[in-house]
C-alpha positions in Angstrom: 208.2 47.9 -87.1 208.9 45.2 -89.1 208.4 41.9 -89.5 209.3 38.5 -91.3 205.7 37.0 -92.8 205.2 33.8 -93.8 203.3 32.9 -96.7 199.4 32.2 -96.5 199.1 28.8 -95.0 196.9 26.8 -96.9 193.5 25.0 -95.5 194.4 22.3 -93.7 193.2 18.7 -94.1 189.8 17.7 -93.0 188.4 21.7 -93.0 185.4 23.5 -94.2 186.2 27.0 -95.8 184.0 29.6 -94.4 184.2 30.9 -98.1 181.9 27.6 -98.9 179.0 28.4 -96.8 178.7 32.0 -98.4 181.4 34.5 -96.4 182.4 37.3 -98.5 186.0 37.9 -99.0 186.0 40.7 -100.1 184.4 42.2 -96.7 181.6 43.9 -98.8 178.6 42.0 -97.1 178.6 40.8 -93.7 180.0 37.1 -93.6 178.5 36.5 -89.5 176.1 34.2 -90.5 178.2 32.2 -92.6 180.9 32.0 -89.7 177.7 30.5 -87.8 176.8 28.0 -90.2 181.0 26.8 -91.1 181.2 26.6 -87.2 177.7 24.1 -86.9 179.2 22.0 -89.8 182.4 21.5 -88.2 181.4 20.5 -85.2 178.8 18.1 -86.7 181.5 16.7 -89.0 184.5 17.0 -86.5 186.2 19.2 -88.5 188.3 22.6 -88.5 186.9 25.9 -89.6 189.1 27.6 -92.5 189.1 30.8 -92.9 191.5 32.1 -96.2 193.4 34.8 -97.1 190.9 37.9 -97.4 189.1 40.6 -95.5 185.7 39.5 -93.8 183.1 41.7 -92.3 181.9 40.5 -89.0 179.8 43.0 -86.8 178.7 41.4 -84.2 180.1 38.3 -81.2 181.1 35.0 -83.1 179.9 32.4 -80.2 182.5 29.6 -80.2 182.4 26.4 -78.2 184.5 22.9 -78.8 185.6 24.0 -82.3 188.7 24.7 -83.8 189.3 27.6 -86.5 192.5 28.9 -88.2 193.3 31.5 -90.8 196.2 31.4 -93.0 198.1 34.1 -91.2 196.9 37.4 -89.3 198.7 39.1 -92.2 196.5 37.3 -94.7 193.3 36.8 -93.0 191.5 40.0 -91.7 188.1 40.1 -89.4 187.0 43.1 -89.4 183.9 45.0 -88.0 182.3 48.2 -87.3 181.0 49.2 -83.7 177.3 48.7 -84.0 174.8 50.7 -81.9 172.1 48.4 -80.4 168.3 49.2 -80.5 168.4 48.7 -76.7 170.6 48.0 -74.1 171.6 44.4 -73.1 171.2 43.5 -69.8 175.0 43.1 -69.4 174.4 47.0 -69.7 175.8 46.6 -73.2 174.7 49.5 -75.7 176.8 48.7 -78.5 178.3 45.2 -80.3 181.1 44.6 -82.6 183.5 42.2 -84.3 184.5 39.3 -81.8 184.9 36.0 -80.7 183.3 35.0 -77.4 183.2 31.9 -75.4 180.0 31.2 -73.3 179.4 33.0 -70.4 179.7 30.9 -67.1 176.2 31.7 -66.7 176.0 29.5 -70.1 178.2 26.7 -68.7 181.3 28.1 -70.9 183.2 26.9 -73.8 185.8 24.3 -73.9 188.3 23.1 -76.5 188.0 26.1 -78.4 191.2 26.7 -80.7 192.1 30.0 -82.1 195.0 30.7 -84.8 195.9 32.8 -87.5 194.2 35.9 -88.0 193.7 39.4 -86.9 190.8 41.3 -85.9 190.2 44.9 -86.2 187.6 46.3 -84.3 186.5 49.7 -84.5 185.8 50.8 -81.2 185.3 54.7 -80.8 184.9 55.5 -76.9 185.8 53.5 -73.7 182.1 52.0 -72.1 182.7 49.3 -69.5 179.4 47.7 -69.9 180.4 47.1 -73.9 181.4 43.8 -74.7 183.3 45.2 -77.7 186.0 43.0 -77.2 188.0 40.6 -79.9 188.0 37.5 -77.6 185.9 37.6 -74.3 183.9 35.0 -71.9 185.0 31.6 -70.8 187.0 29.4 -72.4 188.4 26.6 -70.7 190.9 23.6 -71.7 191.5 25.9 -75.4 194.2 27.8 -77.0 195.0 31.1 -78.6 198.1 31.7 -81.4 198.9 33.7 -83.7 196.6 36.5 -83.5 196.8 40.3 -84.4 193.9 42.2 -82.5 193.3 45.6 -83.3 190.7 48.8 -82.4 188.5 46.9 -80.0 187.6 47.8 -76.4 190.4 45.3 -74.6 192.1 42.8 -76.4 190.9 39.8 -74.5 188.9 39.8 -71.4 187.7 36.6 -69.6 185.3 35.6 -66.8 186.0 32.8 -65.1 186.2 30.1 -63.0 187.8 28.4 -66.2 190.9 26.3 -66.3 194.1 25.5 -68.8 193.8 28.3 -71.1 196.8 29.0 -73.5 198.0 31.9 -75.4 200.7 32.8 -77.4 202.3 34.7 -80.0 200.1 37.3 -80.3 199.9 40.8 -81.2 197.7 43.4 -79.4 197.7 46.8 -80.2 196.3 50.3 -80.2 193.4 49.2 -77.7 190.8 51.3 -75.5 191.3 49.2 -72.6 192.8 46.5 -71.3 195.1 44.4 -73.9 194.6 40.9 -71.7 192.6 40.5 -68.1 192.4 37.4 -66.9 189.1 38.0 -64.2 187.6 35.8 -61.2 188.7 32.6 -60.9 190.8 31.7 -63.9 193.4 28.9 -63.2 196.3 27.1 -64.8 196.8 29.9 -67.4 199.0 31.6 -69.3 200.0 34.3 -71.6 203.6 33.5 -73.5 205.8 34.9 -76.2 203.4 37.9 -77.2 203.5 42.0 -77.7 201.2 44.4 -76.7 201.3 48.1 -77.2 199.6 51.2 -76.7 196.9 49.9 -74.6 194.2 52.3 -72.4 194.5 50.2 -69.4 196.7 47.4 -67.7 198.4 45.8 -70.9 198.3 42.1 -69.0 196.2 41.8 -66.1 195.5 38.7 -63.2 192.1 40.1 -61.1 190.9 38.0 -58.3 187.8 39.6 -58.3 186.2 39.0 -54.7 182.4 38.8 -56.1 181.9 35.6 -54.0 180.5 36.7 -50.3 182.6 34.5 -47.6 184.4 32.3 -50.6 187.8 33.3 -51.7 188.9 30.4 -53.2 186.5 30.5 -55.6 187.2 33.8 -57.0 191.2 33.2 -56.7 193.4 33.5 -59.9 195.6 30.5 -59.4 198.9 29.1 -60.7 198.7 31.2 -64.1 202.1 32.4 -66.0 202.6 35.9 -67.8 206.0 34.7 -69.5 208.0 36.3 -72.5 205.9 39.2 -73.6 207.2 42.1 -74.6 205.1 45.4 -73.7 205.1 49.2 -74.5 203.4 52.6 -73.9 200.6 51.4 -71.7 198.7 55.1 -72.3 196.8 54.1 -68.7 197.7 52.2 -65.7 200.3 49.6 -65.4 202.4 47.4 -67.8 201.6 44.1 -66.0 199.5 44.4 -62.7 198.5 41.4 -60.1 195.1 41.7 -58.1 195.2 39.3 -55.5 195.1 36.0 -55.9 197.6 32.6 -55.0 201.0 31.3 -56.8 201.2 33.3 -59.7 204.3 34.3 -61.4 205.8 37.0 -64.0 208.6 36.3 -65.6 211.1 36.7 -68.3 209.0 39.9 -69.7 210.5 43.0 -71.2 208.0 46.6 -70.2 208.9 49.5 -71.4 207.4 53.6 -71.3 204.2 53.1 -69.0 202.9 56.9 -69.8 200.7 57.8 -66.7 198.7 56.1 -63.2 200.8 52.9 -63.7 204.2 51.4 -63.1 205.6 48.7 -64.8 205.2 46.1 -62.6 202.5 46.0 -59.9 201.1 44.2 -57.2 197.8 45.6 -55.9 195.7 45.2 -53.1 192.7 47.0 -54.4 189.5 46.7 -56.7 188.0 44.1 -54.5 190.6 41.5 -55.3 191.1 38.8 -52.9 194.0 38.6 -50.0 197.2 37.6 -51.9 198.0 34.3 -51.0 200.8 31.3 -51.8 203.4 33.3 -53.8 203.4 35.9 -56.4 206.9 35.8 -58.0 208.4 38.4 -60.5 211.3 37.5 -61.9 214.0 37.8 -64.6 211.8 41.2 -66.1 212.6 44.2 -67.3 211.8 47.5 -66.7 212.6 50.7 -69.1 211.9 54.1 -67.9 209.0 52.7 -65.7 208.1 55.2 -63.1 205.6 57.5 -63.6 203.8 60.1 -62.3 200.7 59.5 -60.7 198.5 62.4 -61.4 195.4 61.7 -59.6 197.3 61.7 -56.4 200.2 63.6 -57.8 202.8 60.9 -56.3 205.5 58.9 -58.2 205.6 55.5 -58.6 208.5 53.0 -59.0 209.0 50.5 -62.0 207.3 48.3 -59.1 204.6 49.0 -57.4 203.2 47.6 -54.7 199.5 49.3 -53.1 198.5 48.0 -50.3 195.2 50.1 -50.1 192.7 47.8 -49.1 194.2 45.7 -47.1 197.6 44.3 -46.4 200.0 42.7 -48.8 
């Protein structure tokens, strides 16, 4: 691949350098503590959190809420972090932690306004466990933005819970990934994903689930009016390029998905995994498909550059 890079931005106006409060950049100690204690100072002071050209160790969930940080590039800037085994499990069923940056949990009341930019994060995520949060962004994050990132090595690239609202993101690179590369889960509205690349992902590489976890209440678990736009995908190793779970008035469009490798299509549109009835629309349009159907070999059918499975119950 290759790539035009900018030069290392420079710390904007009215920042605090993580540097300043004792992060390493270097990446020989662990600077988590000193992302903790830039991110409290910015908020107090209504400022943005600066991170600068460099290589930080972070090993563990960066909790962000209402604050805005930016490195000077996701070629310049580097998070990176080693999969850390925990004494005991978490009662999310978590038995390991690593590099990230996580909203609050619903069960928290979620993060809003959070602003992401500008750097990469490298996980080092050895073996697929669903109960891991080993992710480089995860929870809720509602009314925020995502640009410019690289993510790298971690579980999925970025998994959310919802209900949250009016989240952003763009320009971003996600590659070489266990899982997922972006799942929008349960109730997340007004979203979208635009102008970014994933490739080489373990599971769907962009993903809508209307996860029906609500007994009797489907609009509240209904993904609603969100946009997959402009992204460019390749060599999803498992599952589909871009899949829909239920949900109302969503659309794909304008996306190029090339090589998925096995169980997956390009394009799918799924009735399955306890996702809600499909309802409203679901548009795909103006995509592209390249060498998209695969053999399923589970079932040991093939499956067409788009996919449609009605299995639990009708589309």
């Amino acid at each position: 691949d290759s790539e035009i890079v900018a030069r290392a931005a420079r710390a904007p106006k009215n920042s605090l350098s993580v540097v300043s409060f004792g992060a390493d950049p270097e990446g020989e100690k662990d600077s988590a503590a000193a992302f903790d204690a830039t991110i409290n100072a910015a908020k107090a002071q209504h400022k943005t959190v600066f991170i600068p050209s460099g290589t930080f160790q972070v090993n563990r969930h960066i909790v962000v809420d209402n604050v805005t940080i930016q490195g000077a590039g996701n070629w310049w800037t580097i998070i990176r972090g080693s999969q850390v085994t925990l004494s005991a499990p978490l009662p999310d069923g978590s038995v390991h932690t690593g590099v990230g940056f996580y909203g609050k949990y619903i069960a928290d009341g979620g993060s809003t306004n959070v602003h992401l930019s500008g750097f990469a994060i490298e996980g080092d995520v050895r073996e697929r466990i669903d109960t891991d949060q080993v992710n480089g962004i995860g929870g809720a994050m509602s009314d925020s933005t995502i640009d410019g990132l690289y993510i790298h090595h971690t579980k999925v690239g970025m998994w959310f819970d919802g209900p949250m609202n009016n989240l952003k993101i763009s320009n971003t690179i996600i590659a070489d990934v266990i899982a997922d590369g972006i799942n929008f889960r349960h109730a997340v509205t007004n979203s979208s994903v635009k102008n970014s690349f994933i490739r080489n992902t373990g599971d769907d590489a962009l993903a809508m689930w209307s996860h029906n976890v609500t007994a009797g209440n489907v609009a509240a678990d209904e993904d609603v009016n969100n946009v997959f736009d402009h992204n460019t995908i390749q060599t999803p190793v498992l599952a589909n390029g871009i899949a829909i779970y239920g949900g109302r008035d969503n659309t794909v469009s304008n996306n190029v998905v090339a090589d998925p490798i096995r169980e997956g299509s390009a394009l799918h549109a799924g009735q399955r995994f306890q996702s809600t009835p499909f309802a409203g629309y679901l548009k795909f349009t103006n995509n592209t498909t390249v060498r998209a159907g695969t053999l399923d070999l589970n079932w040991n059918i093939g499956l067409g550059a788009i996919w449609f499975y009605a299995l639990e119950g009708s589309i």
